[in-house]
N, C-alpha and C positions, 0 to 999 in steps of 0.2 A: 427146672433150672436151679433145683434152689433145695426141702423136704417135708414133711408134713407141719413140722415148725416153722416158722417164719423164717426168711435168711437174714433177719436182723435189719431192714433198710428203713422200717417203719422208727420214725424219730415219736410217734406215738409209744408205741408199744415197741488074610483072613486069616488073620497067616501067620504060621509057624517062623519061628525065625529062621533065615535066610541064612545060610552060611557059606561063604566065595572062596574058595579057593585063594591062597594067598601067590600072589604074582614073582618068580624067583628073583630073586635081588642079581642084577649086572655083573658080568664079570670084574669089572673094573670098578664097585663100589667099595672101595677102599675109603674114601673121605669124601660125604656127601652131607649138603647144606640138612638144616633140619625140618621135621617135614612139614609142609606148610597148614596154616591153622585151617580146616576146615570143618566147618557146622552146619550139619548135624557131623559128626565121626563115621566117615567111611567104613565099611566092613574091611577091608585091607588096603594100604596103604603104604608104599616102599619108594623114597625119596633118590632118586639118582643123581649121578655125576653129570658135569658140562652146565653149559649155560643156561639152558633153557630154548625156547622158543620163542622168538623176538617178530611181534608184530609190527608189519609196515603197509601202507598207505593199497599196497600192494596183493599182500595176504589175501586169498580167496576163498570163503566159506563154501567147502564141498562136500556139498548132499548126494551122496553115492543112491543110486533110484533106485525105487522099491515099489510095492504096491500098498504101501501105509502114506496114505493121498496129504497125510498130516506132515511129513517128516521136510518138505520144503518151507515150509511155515517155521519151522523150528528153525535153521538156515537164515530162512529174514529176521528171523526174532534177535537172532544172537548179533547178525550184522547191524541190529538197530539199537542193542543194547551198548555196543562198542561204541559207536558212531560217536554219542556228545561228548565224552571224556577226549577220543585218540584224534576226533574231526577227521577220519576215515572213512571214504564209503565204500567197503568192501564189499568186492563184487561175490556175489550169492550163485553158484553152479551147482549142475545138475548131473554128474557123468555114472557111467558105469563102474570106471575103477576110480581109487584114488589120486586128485593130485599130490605133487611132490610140494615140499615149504608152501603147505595149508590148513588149516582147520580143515578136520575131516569130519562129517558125522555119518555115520554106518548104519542106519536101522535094520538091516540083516543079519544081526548079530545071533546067537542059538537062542531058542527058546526057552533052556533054562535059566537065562535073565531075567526072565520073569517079563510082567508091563513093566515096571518101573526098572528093574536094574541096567546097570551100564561097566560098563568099562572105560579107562581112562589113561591114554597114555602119552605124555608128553615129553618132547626131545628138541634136539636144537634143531631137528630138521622136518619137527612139525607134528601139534595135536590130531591126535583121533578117538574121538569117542566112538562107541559101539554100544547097540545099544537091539533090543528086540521088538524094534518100532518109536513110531514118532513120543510116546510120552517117557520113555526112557532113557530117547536122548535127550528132554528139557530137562531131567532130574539132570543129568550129566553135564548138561550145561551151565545150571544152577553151581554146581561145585567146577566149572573152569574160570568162572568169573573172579573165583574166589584163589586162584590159582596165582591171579593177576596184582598188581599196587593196587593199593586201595582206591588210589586218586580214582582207577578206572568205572566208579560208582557216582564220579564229576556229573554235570547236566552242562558243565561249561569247558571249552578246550583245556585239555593240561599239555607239560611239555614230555610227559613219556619219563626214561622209553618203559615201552608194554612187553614184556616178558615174562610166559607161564612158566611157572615154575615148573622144573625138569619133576618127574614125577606117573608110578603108575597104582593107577587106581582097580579096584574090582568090588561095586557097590552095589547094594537091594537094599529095601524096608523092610525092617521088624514085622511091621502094620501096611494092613495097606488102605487103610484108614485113619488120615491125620488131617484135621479140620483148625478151624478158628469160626467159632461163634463172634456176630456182631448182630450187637441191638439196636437195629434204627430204627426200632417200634418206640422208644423213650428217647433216642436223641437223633435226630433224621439227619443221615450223612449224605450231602450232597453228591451226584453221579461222579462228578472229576475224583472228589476224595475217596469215593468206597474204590474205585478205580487204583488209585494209588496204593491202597492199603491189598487190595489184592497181588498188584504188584510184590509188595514188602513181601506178604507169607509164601508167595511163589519161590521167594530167596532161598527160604528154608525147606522147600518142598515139603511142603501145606498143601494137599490134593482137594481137602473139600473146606467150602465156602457156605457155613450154616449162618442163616437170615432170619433173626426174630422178628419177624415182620408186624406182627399184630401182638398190641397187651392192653392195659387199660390206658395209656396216656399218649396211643395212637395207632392208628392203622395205615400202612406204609403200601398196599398194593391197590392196584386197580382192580374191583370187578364190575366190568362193564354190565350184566345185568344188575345190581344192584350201586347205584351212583354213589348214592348217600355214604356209604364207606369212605369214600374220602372227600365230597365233601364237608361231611361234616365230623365221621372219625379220624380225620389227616389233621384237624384245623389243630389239633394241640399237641405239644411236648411236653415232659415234665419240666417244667416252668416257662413255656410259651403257649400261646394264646395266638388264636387271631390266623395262623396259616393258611394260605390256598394251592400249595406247593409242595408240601412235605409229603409227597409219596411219589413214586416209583408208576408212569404210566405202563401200561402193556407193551410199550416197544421201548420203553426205559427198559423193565423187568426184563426183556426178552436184550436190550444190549448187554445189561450183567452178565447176565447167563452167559453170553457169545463169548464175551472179554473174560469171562474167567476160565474155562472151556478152553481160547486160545493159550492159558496161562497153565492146562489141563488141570482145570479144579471145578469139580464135580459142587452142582447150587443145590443143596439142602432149604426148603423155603419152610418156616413153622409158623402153622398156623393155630397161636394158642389157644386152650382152651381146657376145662367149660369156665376155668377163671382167668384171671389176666384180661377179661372180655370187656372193660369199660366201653371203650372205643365202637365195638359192633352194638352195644349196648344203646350207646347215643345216635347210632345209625340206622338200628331197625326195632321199631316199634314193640312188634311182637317177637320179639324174643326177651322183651320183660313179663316177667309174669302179669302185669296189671294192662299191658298192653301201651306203655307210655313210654316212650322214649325219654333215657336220663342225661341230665347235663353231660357233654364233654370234659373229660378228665386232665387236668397238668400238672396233679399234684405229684408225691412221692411214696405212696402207701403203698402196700401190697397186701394180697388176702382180700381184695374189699370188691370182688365182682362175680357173679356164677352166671351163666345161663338159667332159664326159668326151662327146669328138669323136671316140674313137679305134678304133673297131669300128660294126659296124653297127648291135649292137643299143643301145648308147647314143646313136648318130646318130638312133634313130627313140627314143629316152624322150626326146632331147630333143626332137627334132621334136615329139612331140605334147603337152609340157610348153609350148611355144613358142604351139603351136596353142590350146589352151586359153587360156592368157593373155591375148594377142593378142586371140583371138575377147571375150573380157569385157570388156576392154579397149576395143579398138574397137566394141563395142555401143554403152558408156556415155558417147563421144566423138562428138560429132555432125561435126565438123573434118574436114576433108580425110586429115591426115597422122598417121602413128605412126612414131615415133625410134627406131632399133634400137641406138644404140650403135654398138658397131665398136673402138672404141679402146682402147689399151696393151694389148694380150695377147702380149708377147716370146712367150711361151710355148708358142704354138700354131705349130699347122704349117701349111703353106697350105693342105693340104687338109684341116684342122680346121678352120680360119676358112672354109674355100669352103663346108663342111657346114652349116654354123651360118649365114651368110648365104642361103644356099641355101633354110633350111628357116627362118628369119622371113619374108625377102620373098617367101615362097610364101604364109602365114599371112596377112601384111597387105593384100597386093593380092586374094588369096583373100576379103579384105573392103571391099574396093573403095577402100582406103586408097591415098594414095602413101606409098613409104617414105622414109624422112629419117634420117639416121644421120652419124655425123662423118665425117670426108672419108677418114680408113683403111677405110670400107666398098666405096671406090673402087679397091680393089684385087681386089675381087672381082667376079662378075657381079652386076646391078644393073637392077632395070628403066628400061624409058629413064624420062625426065622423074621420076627418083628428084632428090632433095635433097641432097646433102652440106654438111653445117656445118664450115667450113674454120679451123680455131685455130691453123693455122701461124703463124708469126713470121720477122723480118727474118733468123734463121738460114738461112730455109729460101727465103727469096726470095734471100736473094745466092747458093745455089749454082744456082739457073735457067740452065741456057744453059752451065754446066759438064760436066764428066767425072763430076764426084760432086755432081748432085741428089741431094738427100734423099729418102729411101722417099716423106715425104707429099710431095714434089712429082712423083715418079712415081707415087703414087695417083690424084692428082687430075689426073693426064694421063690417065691410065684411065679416071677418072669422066667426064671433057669428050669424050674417045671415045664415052661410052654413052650423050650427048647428056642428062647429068646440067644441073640447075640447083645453084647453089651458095649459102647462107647466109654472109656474115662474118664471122665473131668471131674476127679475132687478137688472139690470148693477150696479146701485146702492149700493146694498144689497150683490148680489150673484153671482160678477164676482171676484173671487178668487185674480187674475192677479192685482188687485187696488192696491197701495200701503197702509200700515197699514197707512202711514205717512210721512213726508219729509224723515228722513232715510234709509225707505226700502231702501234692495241696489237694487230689482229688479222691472220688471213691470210698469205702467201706473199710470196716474192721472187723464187723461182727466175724471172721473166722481168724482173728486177730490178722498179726504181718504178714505178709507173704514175698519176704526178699528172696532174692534170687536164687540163693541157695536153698530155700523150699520151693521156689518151683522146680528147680530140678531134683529135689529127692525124694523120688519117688518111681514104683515100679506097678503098671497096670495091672502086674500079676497075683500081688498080692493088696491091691486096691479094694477088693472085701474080702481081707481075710483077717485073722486076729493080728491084734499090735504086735504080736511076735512073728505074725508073716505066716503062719499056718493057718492051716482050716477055711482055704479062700471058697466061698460061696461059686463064686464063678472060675469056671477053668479058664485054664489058658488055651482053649481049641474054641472058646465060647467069647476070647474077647477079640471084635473086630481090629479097636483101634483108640486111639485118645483126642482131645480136643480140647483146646485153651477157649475159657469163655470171655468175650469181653462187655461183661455188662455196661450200661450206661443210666444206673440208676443216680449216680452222683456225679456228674458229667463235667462239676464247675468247682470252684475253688474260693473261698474254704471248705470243704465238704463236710465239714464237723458239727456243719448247722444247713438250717434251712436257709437257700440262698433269698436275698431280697433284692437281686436285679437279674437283669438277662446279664449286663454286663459281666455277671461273674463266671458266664462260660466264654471260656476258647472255641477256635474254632473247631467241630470232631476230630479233625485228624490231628489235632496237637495235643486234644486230652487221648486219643487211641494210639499214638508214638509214642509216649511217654508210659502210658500204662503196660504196652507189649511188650515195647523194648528193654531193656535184654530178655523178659520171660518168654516171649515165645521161643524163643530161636531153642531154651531151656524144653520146652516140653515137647519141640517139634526133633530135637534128638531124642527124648525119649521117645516118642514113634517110628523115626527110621534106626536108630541104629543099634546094634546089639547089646543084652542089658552088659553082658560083657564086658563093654567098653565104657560103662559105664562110674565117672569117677568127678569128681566136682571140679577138685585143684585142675586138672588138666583141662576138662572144661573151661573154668575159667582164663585159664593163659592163653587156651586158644582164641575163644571170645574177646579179650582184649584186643586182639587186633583188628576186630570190627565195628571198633568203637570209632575209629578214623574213615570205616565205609561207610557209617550211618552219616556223620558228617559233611563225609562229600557228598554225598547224594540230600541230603538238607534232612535226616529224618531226628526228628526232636527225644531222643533218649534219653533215660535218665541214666546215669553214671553211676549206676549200684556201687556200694562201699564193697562193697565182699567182690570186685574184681577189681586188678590191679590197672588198670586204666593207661596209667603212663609205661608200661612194659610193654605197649602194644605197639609197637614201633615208631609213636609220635614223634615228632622231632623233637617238641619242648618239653618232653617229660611230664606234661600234666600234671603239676606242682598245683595249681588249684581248680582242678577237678570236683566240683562238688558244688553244694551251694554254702551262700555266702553274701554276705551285710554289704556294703561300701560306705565309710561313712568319712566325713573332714569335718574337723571342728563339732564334732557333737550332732551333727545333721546325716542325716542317711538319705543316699540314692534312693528315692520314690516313687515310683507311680499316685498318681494323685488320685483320689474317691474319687470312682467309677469312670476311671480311664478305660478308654475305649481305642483302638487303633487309628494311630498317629497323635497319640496324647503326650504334651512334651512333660519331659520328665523333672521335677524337684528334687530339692534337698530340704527336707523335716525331721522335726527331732525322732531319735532314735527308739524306735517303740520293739521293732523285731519282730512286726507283720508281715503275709507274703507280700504284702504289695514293697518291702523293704528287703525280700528273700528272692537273690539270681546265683541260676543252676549256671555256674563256669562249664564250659565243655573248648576242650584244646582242638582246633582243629589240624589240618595235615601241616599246616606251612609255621605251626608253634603260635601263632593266636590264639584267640579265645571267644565264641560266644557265649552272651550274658543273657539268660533266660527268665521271666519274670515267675514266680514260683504262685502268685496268684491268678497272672491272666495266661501266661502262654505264649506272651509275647516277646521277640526279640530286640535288643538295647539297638536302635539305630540313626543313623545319623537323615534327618532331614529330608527327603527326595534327593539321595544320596552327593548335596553339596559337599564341595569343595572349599567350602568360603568360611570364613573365621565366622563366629557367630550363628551360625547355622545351631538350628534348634538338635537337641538330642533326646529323640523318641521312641516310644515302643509301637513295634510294626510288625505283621504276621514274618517268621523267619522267612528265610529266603537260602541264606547260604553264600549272599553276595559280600563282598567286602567291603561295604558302607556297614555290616552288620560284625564285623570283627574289629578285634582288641586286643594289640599287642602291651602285654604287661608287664613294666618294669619297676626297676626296684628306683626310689628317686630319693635324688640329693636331701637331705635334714628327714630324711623316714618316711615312710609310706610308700605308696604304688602310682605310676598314672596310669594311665588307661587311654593310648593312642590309637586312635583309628585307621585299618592298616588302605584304605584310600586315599584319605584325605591327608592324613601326616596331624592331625589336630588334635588336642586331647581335652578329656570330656573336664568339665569347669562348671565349679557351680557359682553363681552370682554375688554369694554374700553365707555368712551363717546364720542369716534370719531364717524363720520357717517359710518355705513354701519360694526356697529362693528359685528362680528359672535356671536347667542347668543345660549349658552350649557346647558347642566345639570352639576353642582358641588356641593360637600359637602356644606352644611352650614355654614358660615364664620363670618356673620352678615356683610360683605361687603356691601357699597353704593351700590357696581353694583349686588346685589343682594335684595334690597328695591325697592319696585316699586310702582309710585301713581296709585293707579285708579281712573279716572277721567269721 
């Protein structure tokens, strides 16, 4: 995950590109709207005349039958995806030919679309994707939604109207390997949430779903011969204690799989090792050298665990600990591949780690698996057409073609010998977890910032080659695919220290929306679309318009400064976009020490902690949500009273209108901040410290003006 050096966390210490044929522009495109923002960038794309395609209550999703048993699935999906925003329930068909004024989707489309490619063409008299089977039309679907108002990403009725934008498409992947790692081996994401978050990278056609499941600060599966795994390696988090919950039962594990599958995203499950192994560690006996099982781990280190490699007879309790796993593991995985890990173990000797590779990829291929592991498994033997996932960084490309290469550049000279393929996530580029900047309030630095214009610059191809883009170690016929990681080794906020409560995480999916948003959507165009089209500025404009999707649909992004935010068709211009103080009289909007959800919120003197730092973000109707930059919580009003006096507290977002803030500019200076429910604006009680602050009629009161700073 990470290279033979530490990744800094320790506070101690297949495919060729695709090229489409470009679709000939109308006879009558004379003066056609511009073309509409879609991410990742389609391979061709030619915007036409006329209205569009105007959906009504009416509209019929038609699934033209095929013998791809998946492609009426794709039909309900889309009709379920419209449904909360238009309150539509469009009825879902099945016929031979096309209807007339309806979504069409085509799965009979030629087979040089490849699985994934599509076609896409919309008119006033009605879309039709085409596509070479059922996962070709979900890619194509993926980009109709986007076709759409943003409102249409709502979970609550809006008033319309719903028209695709007139437009024809002709799209495939660069790659046909585009993933997102999540670590819920250090921070255990509840089934609704990994749920959701599979959702999100579906947006982006993210095909595969890689699951750290096991490291030192927990073990996240079930295996039913062996209990003690989670009994006792589940019971901890990095910095929780005490669980009986935190893992993934066998018919949990096995709904992931299903639900990502219906979302066509291939479950990568890794099982790491021979370090990262605290967890199995505390769970079976003998796989300590001394034969004792060690305390449960919640700490934050890394580097501080091996397997007992060191005699025979614990070469074979691991072997058959490996074997076991493995095998339940790979049952409940219908996927090609299982991830071994491989990464930071200083501590072992080559013939420790040769044992330990030796005896997973005996286990995996033993199940007909391929094996995938980070690119230090590439120092050892390896079956050929194994996978290495490469997290190297520009350290380790500028020593290429030197005296002193780096271990992982002599690794993965090793791997490219054994006729390895390679995954890319440099650390760099496409470790989620980086902070945008000195403010994140979450996550690492060690590979310094990683705002968004480094996660998108960058090219797989030359991913190990020297800083000047030559002499890449691995071809481009040898790289599968890329992958955004999102660690969860600093999971709470302020991350710049050691936390001293639980209170100071969110909940996952607040610190995993915040950390992805806008980067993945960044590196999942660099997997599907051609490097070609490759360009940041244009990237960004179009990105901007999905800052208002993220919003309807409630997803907590952070509002990167290096995109224009209010160009993206907001209605209020996002004038304060970003984050930001609120203060009257000297006292700053609050969160109090170790608020927790539904803590009402103060005004204290001005210090300029997160607990005094909220992320503004405009939504569609020119409001504002107010994001707390330490906990992750949204500015909201009370169990969304109505009533003067009603407390004003921080509450998991939602996206409801007890949670928005319409801001104006107010009589003798400053801002209020009216709630776009209730009509009441936020009021603090006095400028003592620690005053309680409410919702009240409008007064033009001092304790009612507030700077934003």
């Amino acid at each position: 995950m990470r290279a033979s050096r530490p990744r800094g966390r320790s506070f101690a210490a297949l495919a060729v590109l695709t090229l489409a044929l470009a679709l000939p522009l109308p006879a009558t495109a004379e003066a056609v709207e511009p073309a509409p923002a879609v991410v990742p960038q389609p391979v061709s794309q030619t915007s036409l005349t006329g209205s569009g395609f105007a959906l009504t209550a009416q509209t019929p999703v038609n699934v033209i039958s095929s013998s791809d048993p998946d492609a009426a699935g794709v039909g309900s999906y889309l009709a379920g995806l419209l449904a909360p925003a238009t309150g539509y329930t469009l009825p879902v068909t099945t016929t031979s030919q096309p209807a007339s004024q309806a979504i069409v989707l085509d799965p009979n489309g030629p087979s040089s679309l490849g699985a994934e490619g599509y076609t896409l063409n919309s008119t006033s008299t009605g879309v039709t994707v085409t596509a070479y089977g059922a996962q070709g039309l979900f890619r194509g679907v993926q980009t109709l939604r986007q076709l759409l108002p943003a409102a249409i990403e709502s979970t609550s009725v809006k008033p319309g109207p719903w028209t695709v934008a007139p437009v024809q498409i002709s799209d495939s992947p660069r790659y046909s390997y585009r993933g997102v790692m999540v670590d819920v081996a250090r921070r255990y994401f509840p089934m609704a949430q990994l749920k959701r978050y599979i959702d999100q990278a579906a947006t982006y056609k993210i095909n595969t779903l890689h699951l750290h499941l096991t490291d030192d600060q927990g073990w996240r599966i079930a295996i039913g011969a062996i209990p003690s795994l989670t009994t006792v390696g589940a019971s901890t988090q990095s910095g929780f204690t005490g669980g009986t919950t935190w893992y993934y039962t066998a018919a949990e594990y096995q709904e992931i799989v299903a639900y990502a599958k219906s979302r066509f995203m291939t479950v990568v499950p890794e099982i790491d090792g021979p370090g990262h192994t605290s967890a199995a560690l505390a769970s079976v006996a003998n796989l300590n050298c001394n034969n004792t099982a060690i305390s449960p781990y919640s700490g934050f280190d890394v580097g501080i665990s091996l397997y007992c490699l060191s005699d025979a007879q614990h070469i074979s309790n691991v072997s058959s600990f490996l074997t076991t796993v493995i095998d339940t593991v790979a049952a409940m995985t219908p996927g090609p591949y299982v991830h071994l890990g491989g990464d930071e173990t200083p501590q072992a000797t080559s013939t420790q780690y040769n044992a330990y590779v030796s005896a997973a990829t005996a286990a995996a291929t033993a199940r007909g698996k391929t094996v995938m592991g980070w690119h230090q498994l590439g120092q050892s033997t390896i079956p050929a057409n194994s996978i290495m996932q490469w997290w190297g960084d520009a350290d380790d490309r500028s020593s290429i073609g030197t005296s002193n290469e780096t271990e992982s550049i002599q690794f993965v000279r090793n791997a490219v010998a054994q006729n390895a393929k390679f995954v890319m996530s440099p650390s760099d580029h496409a470790y989620l977890d980086m902070k945008y900047d000195s403010s994140t309030p979450y996550g690492l630095s060690w590979e310094g910032y990683v705002p968004l214009s480094r996660a998108y610059d960058w090219d797989p191809t030359t991913s190990t080659a020297k800083l000047n883009g030559t002499g890449s170690i691995v071809s481009a016929g040898q790289i599968a695919g890329v992958e955004a990681a999102l660690w969860a080794d600093r999971a709470y906020s302020p991350s710049t220290s050691l936390p001293t409560s639980t209170n100071q995480f969110p909940e996952p999916y607040v610190y995993a929306e915040h950390m992805t948003f806008p980067r993945l959507p960044a590196i999942a165009e660099i997997g599907w679309s051609p490097q070609s089209t490759h360009n940041f500025t244009d990237f960004s404009n179009r990105l901007a318009t999905h800052g208002a999707r993220w919003t309807a649909a409630g997803i907590n992004y952070y509002a990167a400064p290096d995109v224009n935010w209010s160009g993206g068709g907001s209605s209020g211009g996002g004038a304060f976009n970003g984050v930001h103080t609120l203060a009257t009289g000297g006292q700053a909007l609050t969160v109090p020490k170790k608020g927790t959800n539904g803590t009402q919120l103060t005004t204290s003197a001005l210090v300029s902690t997160n607990s005094q730092k909220w992320t503004f973000t405009e939504q569609p109707d020119g409001s504002y949500t107010l994001v707390n930059v330490g906990s992750g919580l949204c500015v909201d009003v009370n169990a969304g009273s109505m009533s003067a006096g009603a407390a004003i507290i921080q509450w998991t977002c939602s996206g409801t209108t007890n949670q928005r803030w319409n801001v104006a500019a107010a009589t003798g200076g400053g801002y209020t901040l009216t709630s776009v429910k209730s009509g009441l604006v936020i009021t603090t009680a006095s400028t003592a410290n620690n005053a309680a602050v409410t919702q009240q009629p409008s007064s033009g009161s001092a304790l009612q003006r507030w700077t934003i700073g």
